[in-house]
mmCIF file of the N, C-alpha and C atoms, coordinates in Angstrom:
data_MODEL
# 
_entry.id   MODEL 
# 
loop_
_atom_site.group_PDB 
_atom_site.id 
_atom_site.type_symbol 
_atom_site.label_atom_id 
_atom_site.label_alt_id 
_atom_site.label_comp_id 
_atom_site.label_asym_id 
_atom_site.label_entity_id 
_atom_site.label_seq_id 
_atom_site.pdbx_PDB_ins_code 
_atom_site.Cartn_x 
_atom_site.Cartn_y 
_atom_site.Cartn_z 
_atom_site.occupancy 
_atom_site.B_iso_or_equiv 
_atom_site.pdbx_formal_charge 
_atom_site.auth_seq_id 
_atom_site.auth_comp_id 
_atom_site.auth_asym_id 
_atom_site.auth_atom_id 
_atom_site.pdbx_PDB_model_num 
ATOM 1   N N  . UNK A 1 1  ? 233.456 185.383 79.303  1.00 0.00 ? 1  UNK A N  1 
ATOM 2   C CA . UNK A 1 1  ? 232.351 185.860 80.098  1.00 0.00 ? 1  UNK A CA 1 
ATOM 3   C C  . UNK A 1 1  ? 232.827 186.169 81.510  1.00 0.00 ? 1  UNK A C  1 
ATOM 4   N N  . UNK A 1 2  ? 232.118 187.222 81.938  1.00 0.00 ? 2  UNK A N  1 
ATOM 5   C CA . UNK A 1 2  ? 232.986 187.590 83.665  1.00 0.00 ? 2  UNK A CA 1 
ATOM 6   C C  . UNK A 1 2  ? 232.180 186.465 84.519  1.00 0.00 ? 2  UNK A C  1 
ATOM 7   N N  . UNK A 1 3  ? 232.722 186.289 85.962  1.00 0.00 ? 3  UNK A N  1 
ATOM 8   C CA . UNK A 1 3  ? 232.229 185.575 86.641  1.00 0.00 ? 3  UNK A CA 1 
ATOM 9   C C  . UNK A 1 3  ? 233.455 184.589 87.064  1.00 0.00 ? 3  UNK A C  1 
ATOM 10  N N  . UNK A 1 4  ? 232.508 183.593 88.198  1.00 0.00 ? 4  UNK A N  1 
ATOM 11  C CA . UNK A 1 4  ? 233.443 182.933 88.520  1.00 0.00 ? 4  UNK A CA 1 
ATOM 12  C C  . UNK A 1 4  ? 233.967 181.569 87.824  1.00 0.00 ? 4  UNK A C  1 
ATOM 13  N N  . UNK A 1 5  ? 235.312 181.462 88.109  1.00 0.00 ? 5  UNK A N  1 
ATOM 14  C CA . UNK A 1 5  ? 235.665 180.019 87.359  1.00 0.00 ? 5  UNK A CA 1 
ATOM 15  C C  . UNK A 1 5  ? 235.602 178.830 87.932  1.00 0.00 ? 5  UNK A C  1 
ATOM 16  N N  . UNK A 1 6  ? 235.282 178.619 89.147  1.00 0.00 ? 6  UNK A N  1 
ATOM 17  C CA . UNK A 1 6  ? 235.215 177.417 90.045  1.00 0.00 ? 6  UNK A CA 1 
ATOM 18  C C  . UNK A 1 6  ? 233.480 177.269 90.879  1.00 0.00 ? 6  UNK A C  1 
ATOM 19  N N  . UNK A 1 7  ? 233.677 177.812 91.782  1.00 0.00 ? 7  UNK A N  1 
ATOM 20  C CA . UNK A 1 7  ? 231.828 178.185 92.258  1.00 0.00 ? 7  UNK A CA 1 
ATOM 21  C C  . UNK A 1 7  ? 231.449 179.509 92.658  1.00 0.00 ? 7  UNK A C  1 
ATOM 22  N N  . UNK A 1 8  ? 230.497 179.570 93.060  1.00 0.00 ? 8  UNK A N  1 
ATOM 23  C CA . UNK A 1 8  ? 229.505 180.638 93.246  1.00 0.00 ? 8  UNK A CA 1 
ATOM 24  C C  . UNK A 1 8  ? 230.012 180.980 94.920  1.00 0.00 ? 8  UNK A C  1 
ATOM 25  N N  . UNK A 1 9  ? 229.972 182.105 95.224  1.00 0.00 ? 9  UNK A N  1 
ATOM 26  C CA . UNK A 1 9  ? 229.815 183.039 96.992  1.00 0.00 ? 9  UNK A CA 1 
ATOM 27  C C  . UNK A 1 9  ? 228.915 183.180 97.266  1.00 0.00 ? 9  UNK A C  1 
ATOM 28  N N  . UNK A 1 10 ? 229.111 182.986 98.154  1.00 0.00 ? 10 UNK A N  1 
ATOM 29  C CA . UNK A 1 10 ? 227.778 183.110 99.485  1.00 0.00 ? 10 UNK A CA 1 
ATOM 30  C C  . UNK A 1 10 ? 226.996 184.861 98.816  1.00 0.00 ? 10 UNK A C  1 
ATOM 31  N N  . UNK A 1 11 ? 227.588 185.735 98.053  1.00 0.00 ? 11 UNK A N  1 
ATOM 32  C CA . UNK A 1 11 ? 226.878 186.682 97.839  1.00 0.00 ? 11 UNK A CA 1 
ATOM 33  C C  . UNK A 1 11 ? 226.388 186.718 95.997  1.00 0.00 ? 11 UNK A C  1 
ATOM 34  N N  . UNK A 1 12 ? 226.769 185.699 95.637  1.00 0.00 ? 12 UNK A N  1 
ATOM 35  C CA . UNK A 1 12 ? 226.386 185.566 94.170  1.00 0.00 ? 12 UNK A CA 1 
ATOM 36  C C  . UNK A 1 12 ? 224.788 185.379 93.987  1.00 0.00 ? 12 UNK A C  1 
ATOM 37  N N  . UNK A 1 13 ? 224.073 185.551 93.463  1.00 0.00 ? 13 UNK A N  1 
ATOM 38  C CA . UNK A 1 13 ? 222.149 185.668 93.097  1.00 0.00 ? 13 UNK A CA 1 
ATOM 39  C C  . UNK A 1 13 ? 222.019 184.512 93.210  1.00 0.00 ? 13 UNK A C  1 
ATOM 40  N N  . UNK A 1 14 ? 222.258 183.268 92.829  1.00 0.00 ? 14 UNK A N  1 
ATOM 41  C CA . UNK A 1 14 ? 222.307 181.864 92.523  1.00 0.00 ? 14 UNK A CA 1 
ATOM 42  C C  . UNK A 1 14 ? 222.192 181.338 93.799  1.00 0.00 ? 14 UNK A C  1 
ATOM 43  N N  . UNK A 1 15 ? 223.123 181.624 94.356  1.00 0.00 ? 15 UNK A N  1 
ATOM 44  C CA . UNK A 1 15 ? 223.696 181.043 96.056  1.00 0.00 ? 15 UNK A CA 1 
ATOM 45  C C  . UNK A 1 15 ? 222.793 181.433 96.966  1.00 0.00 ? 15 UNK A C  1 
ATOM 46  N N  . UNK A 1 16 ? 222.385 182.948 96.737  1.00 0.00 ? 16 UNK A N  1 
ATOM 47  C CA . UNK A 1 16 ? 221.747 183.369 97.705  1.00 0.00 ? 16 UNK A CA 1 
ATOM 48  C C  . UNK A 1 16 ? 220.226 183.150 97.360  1.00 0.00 ? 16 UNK A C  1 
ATOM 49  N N  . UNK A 1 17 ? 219.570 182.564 96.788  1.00 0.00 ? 17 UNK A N  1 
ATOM 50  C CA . UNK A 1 17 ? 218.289 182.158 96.142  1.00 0.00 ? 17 UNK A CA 1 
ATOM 51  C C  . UNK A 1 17 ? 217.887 181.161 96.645  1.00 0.00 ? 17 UNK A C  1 
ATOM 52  N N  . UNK A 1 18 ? 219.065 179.786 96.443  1.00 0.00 ? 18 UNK A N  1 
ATOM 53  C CA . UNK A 1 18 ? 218.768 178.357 96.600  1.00 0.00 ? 18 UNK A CA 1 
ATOM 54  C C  . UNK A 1 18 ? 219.108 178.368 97.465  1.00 0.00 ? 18 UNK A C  1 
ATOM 55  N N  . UNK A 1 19 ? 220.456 178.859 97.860  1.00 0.00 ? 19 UNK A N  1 
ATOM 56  C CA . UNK A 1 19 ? 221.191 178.478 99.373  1.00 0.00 ? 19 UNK A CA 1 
ATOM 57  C C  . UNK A 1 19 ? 221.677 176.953 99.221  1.00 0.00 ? 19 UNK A C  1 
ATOM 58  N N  . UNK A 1 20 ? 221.389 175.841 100.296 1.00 0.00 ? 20 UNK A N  1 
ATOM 59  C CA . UNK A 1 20 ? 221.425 174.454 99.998  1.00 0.00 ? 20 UNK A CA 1 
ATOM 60  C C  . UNK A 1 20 ? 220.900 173.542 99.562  1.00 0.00 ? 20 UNK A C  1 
ATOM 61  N N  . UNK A 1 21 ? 219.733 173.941 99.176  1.00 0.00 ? 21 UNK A N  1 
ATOM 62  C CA . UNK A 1 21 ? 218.460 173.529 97.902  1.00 0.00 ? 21 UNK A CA 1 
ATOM 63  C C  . UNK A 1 21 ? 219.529 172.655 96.939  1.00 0.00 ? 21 UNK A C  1 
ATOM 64  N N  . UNK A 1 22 ? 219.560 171.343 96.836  1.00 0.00 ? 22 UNK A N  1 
ATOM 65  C CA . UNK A 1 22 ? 220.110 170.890 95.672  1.00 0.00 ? 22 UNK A CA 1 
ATOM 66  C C  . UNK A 1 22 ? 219.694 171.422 94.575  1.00 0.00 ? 22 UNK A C  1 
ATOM 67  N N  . UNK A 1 23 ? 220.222 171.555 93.347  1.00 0.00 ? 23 UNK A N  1 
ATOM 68  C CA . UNK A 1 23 ? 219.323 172.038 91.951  1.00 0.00 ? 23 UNK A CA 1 
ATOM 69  C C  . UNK A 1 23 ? 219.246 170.338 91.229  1.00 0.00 ? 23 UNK A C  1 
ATOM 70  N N  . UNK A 1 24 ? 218.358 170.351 90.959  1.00 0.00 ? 24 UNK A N  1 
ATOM 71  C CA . UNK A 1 24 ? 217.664 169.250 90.557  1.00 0.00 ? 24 UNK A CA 1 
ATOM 72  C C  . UNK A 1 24 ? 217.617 169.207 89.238  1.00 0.00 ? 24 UNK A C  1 
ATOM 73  N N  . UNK A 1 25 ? 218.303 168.260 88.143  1.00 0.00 ? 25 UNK A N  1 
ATOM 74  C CA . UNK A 1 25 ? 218.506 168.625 86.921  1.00 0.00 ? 25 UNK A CA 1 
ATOM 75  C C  . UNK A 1 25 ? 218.378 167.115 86.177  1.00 0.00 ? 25 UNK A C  1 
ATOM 76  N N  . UNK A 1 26 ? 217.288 167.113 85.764  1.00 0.00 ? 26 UNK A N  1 
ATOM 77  C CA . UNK A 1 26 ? 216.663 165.721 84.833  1.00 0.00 ? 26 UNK A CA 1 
ATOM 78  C C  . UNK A 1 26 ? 217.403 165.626 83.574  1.00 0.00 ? 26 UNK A C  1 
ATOM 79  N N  . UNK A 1 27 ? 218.151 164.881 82.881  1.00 0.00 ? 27 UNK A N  1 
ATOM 80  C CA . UNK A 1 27 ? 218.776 165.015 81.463  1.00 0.00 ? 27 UNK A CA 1 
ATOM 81  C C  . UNK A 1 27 ? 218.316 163.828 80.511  1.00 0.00 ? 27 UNK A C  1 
ATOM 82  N N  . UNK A 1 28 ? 218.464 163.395 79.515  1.00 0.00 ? 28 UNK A N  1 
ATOM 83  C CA . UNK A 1 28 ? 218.362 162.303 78.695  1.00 0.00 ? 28 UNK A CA 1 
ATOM 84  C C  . UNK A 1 28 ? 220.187 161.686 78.362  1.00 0.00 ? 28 UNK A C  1 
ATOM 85  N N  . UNK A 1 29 ? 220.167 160.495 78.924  1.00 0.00 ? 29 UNK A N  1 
ATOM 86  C CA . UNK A 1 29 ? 221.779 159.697 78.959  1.00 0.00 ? 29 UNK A CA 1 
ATOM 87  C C  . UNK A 1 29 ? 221.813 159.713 77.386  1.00 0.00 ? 29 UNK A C  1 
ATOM 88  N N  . UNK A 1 30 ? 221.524 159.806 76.496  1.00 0.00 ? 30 UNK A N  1 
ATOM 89  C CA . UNK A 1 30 ? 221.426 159.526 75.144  1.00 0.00 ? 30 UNK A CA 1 
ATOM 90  C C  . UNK A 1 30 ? 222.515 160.902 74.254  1.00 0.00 ? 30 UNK A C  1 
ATOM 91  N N  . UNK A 1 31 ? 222.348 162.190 75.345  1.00 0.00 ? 31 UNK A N  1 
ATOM 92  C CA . UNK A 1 31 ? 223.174 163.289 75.172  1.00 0.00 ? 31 UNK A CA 1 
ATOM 93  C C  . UNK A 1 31 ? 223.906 163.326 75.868  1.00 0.00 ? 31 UNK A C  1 
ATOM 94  N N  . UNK A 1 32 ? 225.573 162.969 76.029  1.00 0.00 ? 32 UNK A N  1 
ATOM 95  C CA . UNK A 1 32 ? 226.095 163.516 77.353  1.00 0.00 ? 32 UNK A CA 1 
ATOM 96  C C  . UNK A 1 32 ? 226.427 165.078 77.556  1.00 0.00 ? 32 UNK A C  1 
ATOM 97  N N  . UNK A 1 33 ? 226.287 165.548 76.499  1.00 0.00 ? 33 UNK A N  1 
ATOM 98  C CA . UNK A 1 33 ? 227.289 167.055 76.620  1.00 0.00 ? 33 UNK A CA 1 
ATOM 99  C C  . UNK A 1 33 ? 225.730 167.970 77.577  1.00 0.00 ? 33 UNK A C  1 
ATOM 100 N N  . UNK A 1 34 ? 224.406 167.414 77.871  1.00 0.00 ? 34 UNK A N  1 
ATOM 101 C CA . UNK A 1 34 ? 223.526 168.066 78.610  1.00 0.00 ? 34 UNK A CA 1 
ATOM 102 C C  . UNK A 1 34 ? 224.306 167.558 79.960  1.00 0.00 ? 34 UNK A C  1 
ATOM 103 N N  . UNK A 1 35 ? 224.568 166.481 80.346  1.00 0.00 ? 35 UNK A N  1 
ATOM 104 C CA . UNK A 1 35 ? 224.812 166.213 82.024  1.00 0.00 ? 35 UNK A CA 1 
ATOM 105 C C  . UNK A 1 35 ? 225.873 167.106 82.301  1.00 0.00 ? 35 UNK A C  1 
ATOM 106 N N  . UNK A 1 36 ? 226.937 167.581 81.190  1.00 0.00 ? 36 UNK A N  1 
ATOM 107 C CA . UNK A 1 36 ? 227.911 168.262 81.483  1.00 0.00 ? 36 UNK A CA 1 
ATOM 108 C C  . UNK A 1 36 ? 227.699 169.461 82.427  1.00 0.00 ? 36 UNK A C  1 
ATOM 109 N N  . UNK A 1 37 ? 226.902 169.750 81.698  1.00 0.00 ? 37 UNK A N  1 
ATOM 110 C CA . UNK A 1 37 ? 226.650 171.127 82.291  1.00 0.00 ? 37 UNK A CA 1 
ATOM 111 C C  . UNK A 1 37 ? 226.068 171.484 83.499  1.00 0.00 ? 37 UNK A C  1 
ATOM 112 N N  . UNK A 1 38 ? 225.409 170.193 84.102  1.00 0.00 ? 38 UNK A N  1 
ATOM 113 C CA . UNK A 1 38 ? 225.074 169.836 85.348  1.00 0.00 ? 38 UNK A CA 1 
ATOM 114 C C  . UNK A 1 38 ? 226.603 169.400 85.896  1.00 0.00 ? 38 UNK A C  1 
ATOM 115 N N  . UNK A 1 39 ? 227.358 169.077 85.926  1.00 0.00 ? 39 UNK A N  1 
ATOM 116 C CA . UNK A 1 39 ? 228.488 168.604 86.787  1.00 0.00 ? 39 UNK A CA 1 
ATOM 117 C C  . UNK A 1 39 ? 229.219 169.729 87.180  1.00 0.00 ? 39 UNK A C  1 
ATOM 118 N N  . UNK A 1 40 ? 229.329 170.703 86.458  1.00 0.00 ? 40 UNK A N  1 
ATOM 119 C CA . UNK A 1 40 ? 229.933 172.032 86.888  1.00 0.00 ? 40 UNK A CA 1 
ATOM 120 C C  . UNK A 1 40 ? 229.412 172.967 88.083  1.00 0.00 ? 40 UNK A C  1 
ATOM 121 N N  . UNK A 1 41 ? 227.927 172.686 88.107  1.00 0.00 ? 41 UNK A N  1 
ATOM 122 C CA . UNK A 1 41 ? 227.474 173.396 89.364  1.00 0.00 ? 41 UNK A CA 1 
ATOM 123 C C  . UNK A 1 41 ? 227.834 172.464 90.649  1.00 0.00 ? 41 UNK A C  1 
ATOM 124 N N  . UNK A 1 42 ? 227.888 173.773 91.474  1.00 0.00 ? 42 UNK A N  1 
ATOM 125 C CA . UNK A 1 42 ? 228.444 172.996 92.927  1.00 0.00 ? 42 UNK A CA 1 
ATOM 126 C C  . UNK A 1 42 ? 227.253 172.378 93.436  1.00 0.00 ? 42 UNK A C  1 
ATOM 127 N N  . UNK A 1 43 ? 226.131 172.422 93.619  1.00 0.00 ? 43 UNK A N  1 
ATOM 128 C CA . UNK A 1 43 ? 225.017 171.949 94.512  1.00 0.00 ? 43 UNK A CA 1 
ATOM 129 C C  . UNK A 1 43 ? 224.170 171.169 93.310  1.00 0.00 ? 43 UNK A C  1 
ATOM 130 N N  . UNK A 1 44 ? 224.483 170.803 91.833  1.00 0.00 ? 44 UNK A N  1 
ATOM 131 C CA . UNK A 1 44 ? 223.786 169.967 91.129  1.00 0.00 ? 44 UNK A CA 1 
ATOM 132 C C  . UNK A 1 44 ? 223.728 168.612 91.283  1.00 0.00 ? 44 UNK A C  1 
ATOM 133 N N  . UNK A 1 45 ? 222.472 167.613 91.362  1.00 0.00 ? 45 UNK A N  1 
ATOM 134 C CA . UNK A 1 45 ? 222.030 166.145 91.463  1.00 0.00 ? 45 UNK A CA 1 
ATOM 135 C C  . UNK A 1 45 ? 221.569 166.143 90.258  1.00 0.00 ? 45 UNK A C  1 
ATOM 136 N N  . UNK A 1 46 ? 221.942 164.822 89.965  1.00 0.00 ? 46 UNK A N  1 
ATOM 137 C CA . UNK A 1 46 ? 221.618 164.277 88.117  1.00 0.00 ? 46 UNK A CA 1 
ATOM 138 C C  . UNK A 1 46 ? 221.028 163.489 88.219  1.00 0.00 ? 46 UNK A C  1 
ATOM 139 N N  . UNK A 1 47 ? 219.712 163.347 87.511  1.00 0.00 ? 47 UNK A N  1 
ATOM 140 C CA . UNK A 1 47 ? 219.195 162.188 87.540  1.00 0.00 ? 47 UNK A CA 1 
ATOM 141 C C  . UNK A 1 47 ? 218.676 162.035 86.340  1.00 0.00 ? 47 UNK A C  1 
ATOM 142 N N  . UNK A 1 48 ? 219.308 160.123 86.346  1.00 0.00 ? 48 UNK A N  1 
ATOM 143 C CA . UNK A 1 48 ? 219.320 160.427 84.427  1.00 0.00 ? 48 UNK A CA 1 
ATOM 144 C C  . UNK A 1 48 ? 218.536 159.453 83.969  1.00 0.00 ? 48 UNK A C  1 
ATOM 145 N N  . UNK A 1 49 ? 218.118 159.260 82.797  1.00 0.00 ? 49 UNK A N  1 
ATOM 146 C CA . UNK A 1 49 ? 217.173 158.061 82.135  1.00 0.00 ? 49 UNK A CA 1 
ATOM 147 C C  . UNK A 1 49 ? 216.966 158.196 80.577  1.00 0.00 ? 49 UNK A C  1 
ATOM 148 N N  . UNK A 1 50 ? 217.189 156.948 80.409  1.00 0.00 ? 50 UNK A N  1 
ATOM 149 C CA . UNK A 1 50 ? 217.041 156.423 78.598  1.00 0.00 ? 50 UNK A CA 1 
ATOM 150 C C  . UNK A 1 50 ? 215.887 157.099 78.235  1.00 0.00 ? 50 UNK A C  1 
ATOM 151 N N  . UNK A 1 51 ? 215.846 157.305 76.689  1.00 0.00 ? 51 UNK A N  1 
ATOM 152 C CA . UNK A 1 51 ? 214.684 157.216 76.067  1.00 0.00 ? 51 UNK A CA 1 
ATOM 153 C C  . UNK A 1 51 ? 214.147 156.134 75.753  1.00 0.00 ? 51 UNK A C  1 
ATOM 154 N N  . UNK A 1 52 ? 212.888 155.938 75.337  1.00 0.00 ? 52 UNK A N  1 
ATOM 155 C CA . UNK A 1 52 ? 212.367 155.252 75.646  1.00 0.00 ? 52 UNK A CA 1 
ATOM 156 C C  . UNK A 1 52 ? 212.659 154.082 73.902  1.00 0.00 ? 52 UNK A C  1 
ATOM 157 N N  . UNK A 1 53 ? 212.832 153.082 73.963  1.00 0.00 ? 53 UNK A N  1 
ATOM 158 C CA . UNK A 1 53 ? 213.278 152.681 72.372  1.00 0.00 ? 53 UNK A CA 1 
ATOM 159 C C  . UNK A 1 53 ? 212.440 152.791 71.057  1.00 0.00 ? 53 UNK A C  1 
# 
């Protein structure tokens, strides 16, 4: 896929949208391969929590 391999420029749609807006990304710890995909963005916060038993 084209694009970048590390982060986003100051002129990429993404960057220029949020700017320094953390992206805010809720997951379930029960999946890790979802948090993954949060760790790759540069400005992503994880915040994580069990299901419920």
């Amino acid at each position: 896929l084209p694009g970048k391999a590390l982060a986003l420029s100051e002129t990429c749609f993404p960057e220029a949208v949020l700017g320094p807006v953390p992206h805010i990304y809720p997951f379930i710890v029960n999946d890790p391969g979802e948090g993954t995909q949060a760790k790759r963005r540069s400005a992503a916060v994880i915040i994580d929590h069990l299901t419920p038993p």
